[in-house]
C-alpha positions in Angstrom: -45.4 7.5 5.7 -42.0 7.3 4.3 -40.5 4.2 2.6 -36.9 3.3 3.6 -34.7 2.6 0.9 -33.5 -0.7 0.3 -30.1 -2.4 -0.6 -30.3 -5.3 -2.5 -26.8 -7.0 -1.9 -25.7 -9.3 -5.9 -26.6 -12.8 -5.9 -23.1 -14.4 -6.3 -24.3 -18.0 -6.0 -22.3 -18.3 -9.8 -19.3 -17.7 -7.9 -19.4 -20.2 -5.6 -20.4 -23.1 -8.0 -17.7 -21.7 -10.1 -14.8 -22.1 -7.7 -15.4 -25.5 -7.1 -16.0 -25.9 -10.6 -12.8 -24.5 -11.9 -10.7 -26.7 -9.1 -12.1 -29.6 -11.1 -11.7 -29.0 -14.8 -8.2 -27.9 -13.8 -7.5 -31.2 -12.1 -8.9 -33.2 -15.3 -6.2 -30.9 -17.8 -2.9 -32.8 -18.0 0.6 -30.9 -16.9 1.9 -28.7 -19.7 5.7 -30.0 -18.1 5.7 -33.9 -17.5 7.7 -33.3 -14.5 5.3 -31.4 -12.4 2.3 -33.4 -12.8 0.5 -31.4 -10.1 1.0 -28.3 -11.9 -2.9 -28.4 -13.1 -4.1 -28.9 -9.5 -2.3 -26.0 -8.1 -3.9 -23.5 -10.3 -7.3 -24.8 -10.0 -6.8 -24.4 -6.2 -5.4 -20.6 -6.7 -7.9 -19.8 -9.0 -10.5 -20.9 -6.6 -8.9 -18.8 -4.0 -8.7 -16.0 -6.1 -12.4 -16.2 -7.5 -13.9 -16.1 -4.0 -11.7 -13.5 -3.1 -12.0 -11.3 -5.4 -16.3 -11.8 -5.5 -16.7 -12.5 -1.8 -18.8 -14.8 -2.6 -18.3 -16.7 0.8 -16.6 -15.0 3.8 -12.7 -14.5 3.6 -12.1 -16.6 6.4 -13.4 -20.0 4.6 -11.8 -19.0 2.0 -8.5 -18.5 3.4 -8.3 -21.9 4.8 -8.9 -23.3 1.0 -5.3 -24.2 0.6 -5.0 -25.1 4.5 -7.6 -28.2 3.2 -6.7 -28.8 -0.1 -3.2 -28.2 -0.6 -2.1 -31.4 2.1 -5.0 -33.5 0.6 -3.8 -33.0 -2.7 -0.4 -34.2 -1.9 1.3 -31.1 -2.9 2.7 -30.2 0.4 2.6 -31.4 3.6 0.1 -30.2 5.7 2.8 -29.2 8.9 4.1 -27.1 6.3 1.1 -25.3 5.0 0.1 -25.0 9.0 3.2 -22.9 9.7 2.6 -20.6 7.0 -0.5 -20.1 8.9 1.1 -19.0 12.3 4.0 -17.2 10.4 5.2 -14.5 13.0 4.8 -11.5 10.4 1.1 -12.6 10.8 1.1 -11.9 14.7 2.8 -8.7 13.7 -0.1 -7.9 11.2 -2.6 -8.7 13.8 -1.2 -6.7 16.7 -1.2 -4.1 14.4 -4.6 -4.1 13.5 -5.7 -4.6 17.1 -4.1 -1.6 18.0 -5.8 0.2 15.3 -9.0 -1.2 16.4 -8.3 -0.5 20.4 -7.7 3.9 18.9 -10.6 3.6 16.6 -12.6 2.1 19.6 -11.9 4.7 22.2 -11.6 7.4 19.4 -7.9 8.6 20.0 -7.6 9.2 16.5 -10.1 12.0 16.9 -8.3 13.5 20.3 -5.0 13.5 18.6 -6.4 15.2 15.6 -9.1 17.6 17.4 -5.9 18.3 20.2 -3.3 19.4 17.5 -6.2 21.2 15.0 -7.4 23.4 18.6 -3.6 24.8 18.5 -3.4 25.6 15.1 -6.1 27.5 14.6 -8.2 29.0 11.0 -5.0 29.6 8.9 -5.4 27.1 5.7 -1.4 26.5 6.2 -1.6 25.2 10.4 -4.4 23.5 9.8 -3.0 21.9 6.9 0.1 21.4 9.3 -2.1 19.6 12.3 -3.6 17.3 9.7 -0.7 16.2 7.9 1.3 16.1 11.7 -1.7 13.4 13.0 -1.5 11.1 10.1 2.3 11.2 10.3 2.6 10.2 14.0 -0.4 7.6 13.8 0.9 5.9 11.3 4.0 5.2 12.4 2.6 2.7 14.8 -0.4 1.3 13.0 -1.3 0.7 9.3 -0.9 3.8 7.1 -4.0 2.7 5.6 -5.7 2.0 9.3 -4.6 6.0 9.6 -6.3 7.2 6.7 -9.3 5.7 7.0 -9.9 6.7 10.6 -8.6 10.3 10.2 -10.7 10.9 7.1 -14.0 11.5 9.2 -12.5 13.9 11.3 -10.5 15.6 7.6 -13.9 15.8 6.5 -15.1 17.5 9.1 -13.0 19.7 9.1 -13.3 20.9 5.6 -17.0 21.3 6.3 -16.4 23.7 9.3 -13.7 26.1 7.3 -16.1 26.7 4.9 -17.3 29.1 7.6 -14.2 30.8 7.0 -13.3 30.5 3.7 -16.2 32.0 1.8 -14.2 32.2 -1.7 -15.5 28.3 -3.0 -12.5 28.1 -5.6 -10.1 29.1 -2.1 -12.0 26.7 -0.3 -11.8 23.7 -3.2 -7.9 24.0 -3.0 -7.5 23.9 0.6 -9.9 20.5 0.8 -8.1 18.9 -2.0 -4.5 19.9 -0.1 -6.2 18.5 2.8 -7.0 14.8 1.8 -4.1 14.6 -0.2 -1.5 15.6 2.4 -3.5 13.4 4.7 -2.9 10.6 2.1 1.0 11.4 1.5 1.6 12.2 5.5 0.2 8.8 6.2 2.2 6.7 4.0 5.7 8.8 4.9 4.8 7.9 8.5 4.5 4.6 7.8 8.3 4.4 6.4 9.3 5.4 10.0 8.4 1.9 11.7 8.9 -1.8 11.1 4.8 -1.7 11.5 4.2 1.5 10.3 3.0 -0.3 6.7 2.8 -3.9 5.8 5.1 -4.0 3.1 7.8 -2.9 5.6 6.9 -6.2 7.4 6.7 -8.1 4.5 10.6 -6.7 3.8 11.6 -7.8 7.0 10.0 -11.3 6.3 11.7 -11.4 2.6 15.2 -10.4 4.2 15.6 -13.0 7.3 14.5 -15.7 4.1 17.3 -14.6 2.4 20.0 -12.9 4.7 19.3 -15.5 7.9 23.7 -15.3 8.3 23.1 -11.3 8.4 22.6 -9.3 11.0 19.0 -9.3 11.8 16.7 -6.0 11.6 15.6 -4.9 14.9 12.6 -2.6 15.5 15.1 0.2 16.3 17.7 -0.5 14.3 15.2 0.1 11.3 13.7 3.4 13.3 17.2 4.6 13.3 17.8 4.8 9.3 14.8 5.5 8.1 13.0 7.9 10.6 15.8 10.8 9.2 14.1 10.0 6.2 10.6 10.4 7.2 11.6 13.6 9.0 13.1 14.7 5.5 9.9 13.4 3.5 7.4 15.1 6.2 9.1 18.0 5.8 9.3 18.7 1.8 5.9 18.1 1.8 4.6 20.3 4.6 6.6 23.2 3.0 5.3 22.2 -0.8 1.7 22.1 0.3 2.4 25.5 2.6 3.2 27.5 -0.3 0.6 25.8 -2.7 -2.6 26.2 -0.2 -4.3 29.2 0.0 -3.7 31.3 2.9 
């Protein structure tokens, strides 16, 4: 009779007493600057946030809607302000990002993309090197880069198991694996420089510049593909040839 190992998962009830806790002594301190007297009440409510963020001590959605309770009722903003920050249209853009990753990770495309181009390249340490780093390049050009790498890496992993059939020298072998996850890694986030959703810091760019630009021109989806896809091509390509010469053949 085996005994299955258990996972104990840490008590964080301290956290959650301490949010609330902090929220308070912070409203009792007076305002360093007598003319923002709700200074003190504003960083109790971020350290709050950020406490049960950072400890999950609660799930992220209550937490997340902290501010969307206290910030109104504290009289610091107006709650039809604090609700449009909740239905921003960079969040949509998030979300239909991260539902598209979901719907690939679902039906396992990510796997059929990277299985179809690794079935053409072959056993040669620079092709396969080549198929890998070509899948996280074209994947993440539509959803997350970080979405890319974290549903590629199963199939990267298994495919440094299965050349270990064919590479029987271990230092050989070590090289290729750490080319491998790397290039993944650097292939991943060059593709996401391609797209307006390839990476949410574009997004948050695009956010940042109709703020302060709204007389611009605006950035369209392929007005942005159209300067900096040249560039990705440029990036992709350095790196395939670097990590070509550096990987053993």
């Amino acid at each position: 009779m085996s005994i299955e190992p258990t996972t104990t998962t840490p008590n964080k009830s301290w956290a959650v007493i301490l949010g609330p806790l902090l929220f308070i002594l912070c409203c009792f301190f007076p305002s360093p600057l007598a003319d923002s007297p709700m200074m003190m009440v504003m960083s109790g409510i971020t350290g709050w946030v950020a406490l049960w963020w950072l400890t999950e001590a609660v799930h992220i959605a209550v937490t997340a809607f902290i501010p969307f309770i206290l910030l109104p009722s504290s009289g610091i903003v107006d709650i039809k302000e604090v609700s449009a920050q909740y239905m921003d249209p960079i969040l949509f853009l998030f979300i239909g990002g991260f539902l598209l990753a979901f719907s690939i990770e679902k039906w396992g495309l990510h796997r059929r993309l990277a299985l179809g181009i690794l079935s053409s390249t072959g056993h040669n340490a620079s092709r396969v090197l080549f198929g890998i780093m070509l899948s996280g390049f074209l994947m993440s050009m539509w959803i997350s880069n970080t979405a890319t790498v974290m549903m590629l890496l199963t199939a990267v992993l298994a495919v440094i198991q299965q050349l270990k059939k064919h590479i029987p020298v271990e230092e050989n072998h070590r090289k290729l694996s750490s080319a491998l996850l790397i290039g993944l890694a650097y292939s991943a986030s060059i593709g996401g420089l391609a797209t307006l959703v390839g990476t949410p810091t574009n997004m948050i760019f695009y956010r940042a510049y109709n703020e302060q630009y709204a007389s611009s021109a605006p950035i369209t989806f392929a007005g942005w593909m159209i300067f900096a896809l040249p560039f990705s091509f440029l990036f992709i390509t350095v790196c395939l040839v670097h990590y070509s010469i550096l990987s053993p053949s």
